[in-house]
N, C-alpha and C positions, 0 to 999 in steps of 0.2 A: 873643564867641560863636564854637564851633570852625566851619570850613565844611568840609563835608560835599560833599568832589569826585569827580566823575565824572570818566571817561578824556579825557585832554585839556586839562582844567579849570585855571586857576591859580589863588593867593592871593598878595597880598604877605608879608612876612616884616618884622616890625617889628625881629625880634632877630638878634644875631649868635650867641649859643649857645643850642643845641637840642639837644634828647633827640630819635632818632627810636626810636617803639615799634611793635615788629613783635608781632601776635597770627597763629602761622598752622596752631595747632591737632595742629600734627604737627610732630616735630623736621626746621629746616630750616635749612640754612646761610645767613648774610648777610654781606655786603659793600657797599663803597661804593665808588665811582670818579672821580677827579677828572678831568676832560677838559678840553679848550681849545673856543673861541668854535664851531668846527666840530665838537663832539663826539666826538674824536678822544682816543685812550688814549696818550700818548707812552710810555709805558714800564711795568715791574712795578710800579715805585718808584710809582705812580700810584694803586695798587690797595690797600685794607684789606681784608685776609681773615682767617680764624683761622689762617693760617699766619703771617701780616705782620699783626698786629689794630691798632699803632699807626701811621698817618702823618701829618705836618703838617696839624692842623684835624681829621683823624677818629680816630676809638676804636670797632673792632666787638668782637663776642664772640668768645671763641677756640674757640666749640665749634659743634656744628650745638643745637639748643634749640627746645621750642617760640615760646617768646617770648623776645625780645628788645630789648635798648633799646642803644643805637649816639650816640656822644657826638657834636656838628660842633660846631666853632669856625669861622664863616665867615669871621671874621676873620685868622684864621693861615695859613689855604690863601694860595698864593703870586698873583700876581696876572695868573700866566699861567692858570691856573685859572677857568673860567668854568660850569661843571655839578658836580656832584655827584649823581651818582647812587644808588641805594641797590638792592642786587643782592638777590636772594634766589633758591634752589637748593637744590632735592630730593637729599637725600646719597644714594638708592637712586636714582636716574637713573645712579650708576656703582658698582652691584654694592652695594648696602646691604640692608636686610631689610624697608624697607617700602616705602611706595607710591614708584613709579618718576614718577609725572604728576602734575601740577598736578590736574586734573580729578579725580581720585579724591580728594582732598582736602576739606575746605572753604577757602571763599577766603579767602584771605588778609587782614587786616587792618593797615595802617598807616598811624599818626598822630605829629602834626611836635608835640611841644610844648617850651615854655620850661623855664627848667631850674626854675620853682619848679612844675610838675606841669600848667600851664595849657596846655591842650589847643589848639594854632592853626587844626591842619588835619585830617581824615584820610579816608584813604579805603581804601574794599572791593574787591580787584582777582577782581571777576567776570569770566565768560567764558573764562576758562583750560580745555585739553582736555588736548593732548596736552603740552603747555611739562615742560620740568622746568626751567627757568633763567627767571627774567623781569626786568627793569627794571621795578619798584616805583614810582616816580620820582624825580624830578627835583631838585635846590634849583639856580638857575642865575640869572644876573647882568643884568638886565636897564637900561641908563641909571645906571647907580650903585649901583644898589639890586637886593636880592635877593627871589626871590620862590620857590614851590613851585608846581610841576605833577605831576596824575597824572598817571602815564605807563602804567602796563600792558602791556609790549610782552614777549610770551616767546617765549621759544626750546626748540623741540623738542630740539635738540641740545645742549643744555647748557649751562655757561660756557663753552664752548670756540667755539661758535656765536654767544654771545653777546658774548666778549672780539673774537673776528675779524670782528665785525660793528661794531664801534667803532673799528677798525684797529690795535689792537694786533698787533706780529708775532709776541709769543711767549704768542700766545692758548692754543695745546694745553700747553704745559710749563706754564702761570698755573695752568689749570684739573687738570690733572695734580697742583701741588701744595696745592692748596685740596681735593681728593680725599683726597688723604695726610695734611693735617690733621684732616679732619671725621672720618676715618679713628680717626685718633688720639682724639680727644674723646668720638666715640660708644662706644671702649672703657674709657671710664673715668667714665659715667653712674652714677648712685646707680637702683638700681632702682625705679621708683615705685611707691606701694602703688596696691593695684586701686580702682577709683572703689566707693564707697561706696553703700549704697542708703540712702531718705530714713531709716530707722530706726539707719546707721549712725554717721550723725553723733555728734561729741564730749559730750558735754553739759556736761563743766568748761568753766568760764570761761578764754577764752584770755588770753595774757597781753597786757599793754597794749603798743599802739607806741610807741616814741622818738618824740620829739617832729621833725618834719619835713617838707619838703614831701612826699612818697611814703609813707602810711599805710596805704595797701592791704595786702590779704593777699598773700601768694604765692599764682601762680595756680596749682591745682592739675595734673599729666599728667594722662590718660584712658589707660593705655593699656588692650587687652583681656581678659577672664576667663580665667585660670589656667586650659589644656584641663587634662583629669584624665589620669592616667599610665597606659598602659595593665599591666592588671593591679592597680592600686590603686584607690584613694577620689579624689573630685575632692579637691583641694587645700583645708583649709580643714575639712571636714566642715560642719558645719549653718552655722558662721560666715561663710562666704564667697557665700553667696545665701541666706540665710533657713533658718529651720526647715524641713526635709520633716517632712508630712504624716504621721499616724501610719498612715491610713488613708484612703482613698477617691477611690485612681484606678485604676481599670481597668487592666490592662495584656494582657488575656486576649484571646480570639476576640469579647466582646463590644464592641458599637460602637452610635454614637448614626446619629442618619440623615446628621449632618453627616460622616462619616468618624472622628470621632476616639472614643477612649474613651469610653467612659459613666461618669461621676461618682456613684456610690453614696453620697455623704456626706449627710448631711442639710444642707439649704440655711441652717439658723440654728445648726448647731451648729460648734461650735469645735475644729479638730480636731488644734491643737498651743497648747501653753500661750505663752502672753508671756513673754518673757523679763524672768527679775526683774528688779527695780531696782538700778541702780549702789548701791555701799554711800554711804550719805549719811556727807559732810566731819561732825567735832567743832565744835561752834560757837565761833567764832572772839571772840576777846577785841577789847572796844572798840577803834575802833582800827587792829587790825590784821587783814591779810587771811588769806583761809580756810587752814587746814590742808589739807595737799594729802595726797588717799587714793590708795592705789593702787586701779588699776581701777576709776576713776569715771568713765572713757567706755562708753558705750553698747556692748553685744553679748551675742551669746546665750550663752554662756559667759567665765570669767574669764581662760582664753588670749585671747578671742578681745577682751574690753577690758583686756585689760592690750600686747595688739598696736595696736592702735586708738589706745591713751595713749601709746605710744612714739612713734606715726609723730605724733601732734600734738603730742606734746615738739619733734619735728624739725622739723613745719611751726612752729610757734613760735619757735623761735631762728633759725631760718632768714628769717623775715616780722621781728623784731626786728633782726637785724644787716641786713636790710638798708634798714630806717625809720633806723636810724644812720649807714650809711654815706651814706645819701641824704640825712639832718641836715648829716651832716659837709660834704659835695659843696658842698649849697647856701649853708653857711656861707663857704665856703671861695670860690665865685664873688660872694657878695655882698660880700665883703671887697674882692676883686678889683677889681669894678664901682667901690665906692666909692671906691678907692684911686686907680685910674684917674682917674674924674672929681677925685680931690683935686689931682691932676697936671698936669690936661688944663687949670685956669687958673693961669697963669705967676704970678699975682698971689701965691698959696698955697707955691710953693715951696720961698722963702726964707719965713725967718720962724718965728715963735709961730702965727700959725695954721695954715700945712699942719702942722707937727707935730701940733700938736692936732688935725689931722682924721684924721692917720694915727693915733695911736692910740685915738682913738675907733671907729673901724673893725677894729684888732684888736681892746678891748676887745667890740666886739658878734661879733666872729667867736668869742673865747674863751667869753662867753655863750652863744652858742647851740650851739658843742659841747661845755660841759658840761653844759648839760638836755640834750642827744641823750643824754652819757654815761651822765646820771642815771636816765634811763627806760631807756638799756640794762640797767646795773648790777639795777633793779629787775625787770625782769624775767629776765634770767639768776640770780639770789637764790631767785626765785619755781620757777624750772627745777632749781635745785640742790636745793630743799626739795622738788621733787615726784619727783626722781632721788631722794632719799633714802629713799623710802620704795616705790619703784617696784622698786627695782634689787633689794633684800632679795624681793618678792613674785616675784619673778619666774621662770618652771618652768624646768628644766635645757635646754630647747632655744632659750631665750632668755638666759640667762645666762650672765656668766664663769665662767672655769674655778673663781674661787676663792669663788664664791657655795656657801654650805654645802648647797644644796638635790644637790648632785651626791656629799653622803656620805650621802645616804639614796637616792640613783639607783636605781632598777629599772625593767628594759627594761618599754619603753610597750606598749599593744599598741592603740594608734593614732597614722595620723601626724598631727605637729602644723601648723598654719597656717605654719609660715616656723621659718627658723634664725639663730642670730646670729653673722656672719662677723668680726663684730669692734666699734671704736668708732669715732662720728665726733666733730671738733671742729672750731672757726671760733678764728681770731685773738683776735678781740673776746671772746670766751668761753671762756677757757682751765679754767676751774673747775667746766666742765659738758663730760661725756660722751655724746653719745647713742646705743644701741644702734645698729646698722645689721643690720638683718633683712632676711633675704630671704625669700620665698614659697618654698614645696615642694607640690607637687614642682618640683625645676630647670627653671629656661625653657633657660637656658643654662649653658654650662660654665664652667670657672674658670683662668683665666692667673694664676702665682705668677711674678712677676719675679723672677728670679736674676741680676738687673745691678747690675754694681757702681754703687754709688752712696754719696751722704754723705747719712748720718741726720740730720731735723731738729735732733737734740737737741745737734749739735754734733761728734757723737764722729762718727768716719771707719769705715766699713765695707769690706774688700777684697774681692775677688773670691770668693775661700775661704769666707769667712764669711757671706757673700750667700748660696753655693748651702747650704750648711749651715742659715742659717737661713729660708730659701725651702721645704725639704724638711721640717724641723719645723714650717713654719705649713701646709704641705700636710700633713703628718699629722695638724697638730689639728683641721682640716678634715675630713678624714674618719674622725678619732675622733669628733668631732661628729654626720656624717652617720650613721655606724651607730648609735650611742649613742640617737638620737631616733627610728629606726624600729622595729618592732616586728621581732621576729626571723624571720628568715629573708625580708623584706621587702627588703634593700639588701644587693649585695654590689661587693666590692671588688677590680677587678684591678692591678695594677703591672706597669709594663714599665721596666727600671734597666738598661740596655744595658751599661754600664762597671759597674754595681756600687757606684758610687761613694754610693747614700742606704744603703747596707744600715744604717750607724749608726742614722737618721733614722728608718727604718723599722722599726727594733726593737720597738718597742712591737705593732705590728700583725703584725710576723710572729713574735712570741715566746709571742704569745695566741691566735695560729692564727683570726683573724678576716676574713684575707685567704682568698680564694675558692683559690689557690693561691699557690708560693712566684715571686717578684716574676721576671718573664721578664729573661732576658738574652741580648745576641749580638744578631746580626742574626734569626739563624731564632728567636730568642723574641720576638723583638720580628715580627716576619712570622705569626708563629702565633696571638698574642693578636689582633692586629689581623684580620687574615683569622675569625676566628670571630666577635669582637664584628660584623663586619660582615655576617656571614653570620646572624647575628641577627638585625639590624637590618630585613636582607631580608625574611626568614622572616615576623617579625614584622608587617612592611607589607603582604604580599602577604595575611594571615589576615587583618587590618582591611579589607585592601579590596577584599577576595571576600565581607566577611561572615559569614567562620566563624573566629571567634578558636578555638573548640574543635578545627579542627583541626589545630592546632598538636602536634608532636610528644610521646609520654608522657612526664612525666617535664621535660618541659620548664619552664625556671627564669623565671619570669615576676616575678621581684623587679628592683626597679629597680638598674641598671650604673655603676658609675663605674671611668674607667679612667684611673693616675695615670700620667704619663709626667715619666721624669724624664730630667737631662742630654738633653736634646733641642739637637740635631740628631742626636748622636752614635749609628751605629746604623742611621738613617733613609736609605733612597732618594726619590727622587722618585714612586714607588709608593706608599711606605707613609703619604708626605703628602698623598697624593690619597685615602687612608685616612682618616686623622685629618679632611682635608678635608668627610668621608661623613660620618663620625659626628657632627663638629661640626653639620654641618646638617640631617640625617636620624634621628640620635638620639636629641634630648630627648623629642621625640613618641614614642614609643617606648621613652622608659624609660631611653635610654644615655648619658651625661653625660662629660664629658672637663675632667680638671683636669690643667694641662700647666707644668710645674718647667722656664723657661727664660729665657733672655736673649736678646730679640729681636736684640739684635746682635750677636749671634753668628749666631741664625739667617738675619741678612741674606743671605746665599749665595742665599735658597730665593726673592728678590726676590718680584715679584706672585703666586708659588705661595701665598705665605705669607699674603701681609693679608687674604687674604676669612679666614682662620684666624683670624687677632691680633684683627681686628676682632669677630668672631662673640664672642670670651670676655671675658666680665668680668675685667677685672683688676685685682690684690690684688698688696701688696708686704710682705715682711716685717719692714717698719720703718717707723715714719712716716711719712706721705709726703702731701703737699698736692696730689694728683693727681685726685680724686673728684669730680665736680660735679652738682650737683641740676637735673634739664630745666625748674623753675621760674624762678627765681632767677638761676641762675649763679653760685652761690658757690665757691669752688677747697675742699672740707672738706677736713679731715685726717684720713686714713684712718690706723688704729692697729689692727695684726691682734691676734687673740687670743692672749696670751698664757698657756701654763699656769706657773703659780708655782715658783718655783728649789728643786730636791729634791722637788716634791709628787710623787705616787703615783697621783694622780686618773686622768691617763688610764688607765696601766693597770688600776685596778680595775675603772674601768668598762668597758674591754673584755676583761677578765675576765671580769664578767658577760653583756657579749651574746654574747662565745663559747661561755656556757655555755649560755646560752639558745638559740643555735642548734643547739648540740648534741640539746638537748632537743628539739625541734619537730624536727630531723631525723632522731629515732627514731618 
């Protein structure tokens, strides 16, 4: 039976490996700490963080997440080792974008289990205000034996108040670079889709788990509703909160006695239709399992379930690999265990019977990772046949380049639910792709690494060819972005200080679909910046006077994106306190920033720089196993979008929205 502790409270600990699992609703960094009989930190080397995630006996996560699960071996810790603490830490308590305190949150939840899923201990760390850093608790050494206590003790001040409170001396530098990791992590999140309402749910059958102790789903984010961009549509149109009403809300001078509008509708009539039925599967031969349709999940149009089937493609491979690798895990300690105890009687050693005990124990370890295998395999089979027929349905703003739906393209003249930045993949699953979409309008902007790096695939990439192909996936990027909005809807600036993408940018400035031709120098690079942000102002000061109209004649109320390439080059410490505005002042207002650079080079611009790095999504132009889901913790494999070697596609199609803007700007 698990026990259910209160602050203070202990349990004994029967086992020496444990899972600890953190629920705490909002992405938070964790840690554990080894100390000695007085509670005391002897050194870094003591500490697991997502900077340092492995040391003797602990394993944390390498990112801040909402949930997380944290490996101990109490066994391995050294024997000067007597506590084990388990840390957790709000990453906006130092400059991040959400809640700064414990108290604004919900409380935390954590519980100690065995490594086959069996629940020992757990407990809710209530009463938190102001903490952004707390001691969670305890695992600590009592007479031989090990036991857990809740602890709940937080710190207003952070890890930094928290590490110097243990006696650690290099409390501020610890917490300085567990900042710079979580830093790092929350830039390379998968965007989660928006919570669903009870009509949104999937209605295909998900696919089975690997067989294992951990079956659960992944838990889903929450984060908040897409606000709407000003001068556009809320994001989503009727798909993203339900159908509007055809008719019967008041919006005039008249009013009920309670204050609000007066409802005209009739109380039993119906005044927007249900949205039809997913198209029903082919009936499936004895046997075997159902035929997978595209856009069999639930929504009021077929963007809006064919958006809904992607993100369940994803929660699905992502809930399978990890019932496998939690198969594998568990195989893998019970071998252990057994092998162990085959050991631990001297009698066993020599001899026909330890050897037959040892491979009896690999034999059950080889067994139960091939059912894990098996249920994976099955269900990734089930993903590839329901990708086969999804990826063909799928509209131009969801699609690759080389999907044929993009040579019958014409500009939309509404925006769509989200865009496809490219593909993701997992290890375990190499023969399935999944869409990675994002919502639109933009929450945030976009980081294109141009650092030199080695491609998964083996072949070696230089520096040259980095920024070269950094500058073409930021073209297809925002050949993408105009290509999906309705004309004269989205426009497009560049600032190229050395000149050096004029190749890259060919397409956009040869179609004339750039708002003008790409700035250079310092004073183009001062001129574009100084007006986007003079925008920005303009913009904020009519929302929050309550007169959008009186916004200048003539003024361009389409949504902004501004590409900045070769970055540093060009740039003062002025124009970063620019870029710095728009990043955080912009997307609310329409202005989006995708920035072609290599943060080490921009190292120069130190802490000017990370509230930047960190604010943008970051995107690489080559494979890269950098991307992680706030469920799970999976490392995906981010694969940008590629257009096809000699195709024509981009520029036809911004052929046509040049024309099209042509047209709407007569």
């Amino acid at each position: 039976m698990t026990a259910e502790l209160v602050r203070g409270q202990n349990h004994p600990l029967s086992q020496s490996r444990l899972e600890i699992r953190i629920s705490a609703g909002t992405p938070v960094a964790a840690a554990a700490a080894l100390s000695d009989e007085n509670g005391r930190i002897h050194g870094t080397e003591w500490v697991a963080h997502p900077g340092a995630p492995v040391q003797p006996g602990l394993e944390v996560s390498r990112q801040a997440a909402a949930d997380h699960r944290l490996a101990v071996d109490l066994d391995a810790v050294t024997e000067a080792v007597h506590r084990v603490s388990v840390l957790l830490a709000l990453p906006a308590a130092n400059g991040g974008a959400g809640p700064a305190r414990f108290g604004a949150v919900a409380a935390p939840f954590v519980a100690v289990t065995g490594l086959d899923g069996t629940e020992v201990a757990s407990y809710t760390i209530t009463g938190l205000d102001l903490e952004s850093a707390v001691v969670a608790l305890e695992l600590y050494r009592r007479q031989g034996a090990w036991k857990v206590r809740a602890v709940g003790q937080g710190y207003a001040g952070g890890l930094a108040e928290l590490f110097a409170d243990q006696g650690l001396s290099e409390a501020a530098q610890l917490a300085a670079g567990i900042d710079e990791a979580v830093a790092r992590g929350l830039a390379r999140f998968v965007q989660a889709p928006p919570p669903r309402t009870s009509e949104g749910d999937r209605s295909r059958q998900a696919a089975a788990p690997a067989v294992g102790p951990d079956q659960g789903a992944a838990p889903q984010g929450a984060p908040g509703p897409v606000p709407p961009a000003y001068g556009g549509q809320p994001a989503g149109g009727q798909g993203q909160g339900g159908p509007q009403p055809a008719y019967g809300g008041a919006t005039g001078p008249h009013a009920s006695a309670g204050g609000g509008p007066v409802d005209y509708s009739h109380p039993r009539r119906q005044t927007s239709a249900p949205p039809p039925p997913p198209p029903a599967a082919p009936p499936a031969q004895p046997g075997q399992p159902t035929r997978p349709v595209a856009g069999d999940a639930t929504g009021w149009s077929m963007e809006e379930r064919l958006y809904n089937q992607v993100w369940g493609m994803f929660e699905d491979l992502a809930r399978t690999a990890a019932a496998y690798r939690s198969a594998v895990d568990f195989a893998e300690s019970r071998m252990d265990k057994e092998l162990e105890q085959a050991l631990s009687d001297p009698r066993s050693r020599i001899g026909g019977q330890g050897d037959a005990a040892r491979e009896a124990a690999r034999a059950r370890y080889t067994q139960l990772v091939d059912q894990a295998r098996a249920s994976l395999d099955r269900d990734v089979a089930q993903l590839v046949a329901e990708s086969e027929v999804v990826e063909p349905a799928l509209p131009p703003a969801f699609a690759r380049w080389d999907n044929p739906c993009w040579h019958a393209y014409r500009v939309p003249m509404e925006i769509p639910m989200a865009l496809r930045l490219g593909d993701l993949r997992l290890p375990e699953a190499e023969s399935i792709r999944i869409p990675m979409l994002l919502r639109l309008p933009l929450e945030r902007g976009l980081w294109i690494d141009s650092g030199r790096t080695d491609s998964l695939d083996g072949s070696f990439t230089d520096s040259h060819d980095m920024r070269r192909l950094a500058m073409d996936t930021a073209v297809a990027h925002a050949a993408r972005l105009l290509a999906v909005y309705p004309a004269g809807e989205f426009t497009v600036h560049v600032v190229d200080p050395a000149g050096s993408g004029a190749q890259a940018l060919a397409p956009l400035t040869q179609t004339g679909v750039l708002a003008g031709p790409p700035a250079q120098g310092a004073a183009g690079v001062t001129e574009v910046l100084a007006r986007l942000t003079q925008r920005v102002d303009l913009v904020q000061m009519a929302l929050r006077g309550g007169a959008p109209d009186a916004l200048p004649p003539g003024f361009d109320t389409s949504q902004q994106l501004l590409i900045v390439n070769d970055f540093p080059h060009g740039f003062d410490d002025r124009a970063v306190n620019q870029l710095r505005y728009l990043v955080d002042e912009g997307p609310s207002v329409g202005v989006h920033l995708m920035m072609v650079a290599d943060r080490e080079e921009s190292a120069g611009y130190g802490p000017l720089l990370d509230p930047l790095w960190r604010a943008l999504l970051r995107l690489t132009p080559v494979p890269d196993d950098h991307l992680a889901d706030p469920w799970v913790g999976h490392a995906w494999t981010y694969e940008p979008p590629a257009v096809p070697h000699g195709s024509e596609v981009l520029r036809e199609v911004l052929t046509q929205v040049a024309e099209a803007r042509r047209t709407w700007n007569r």
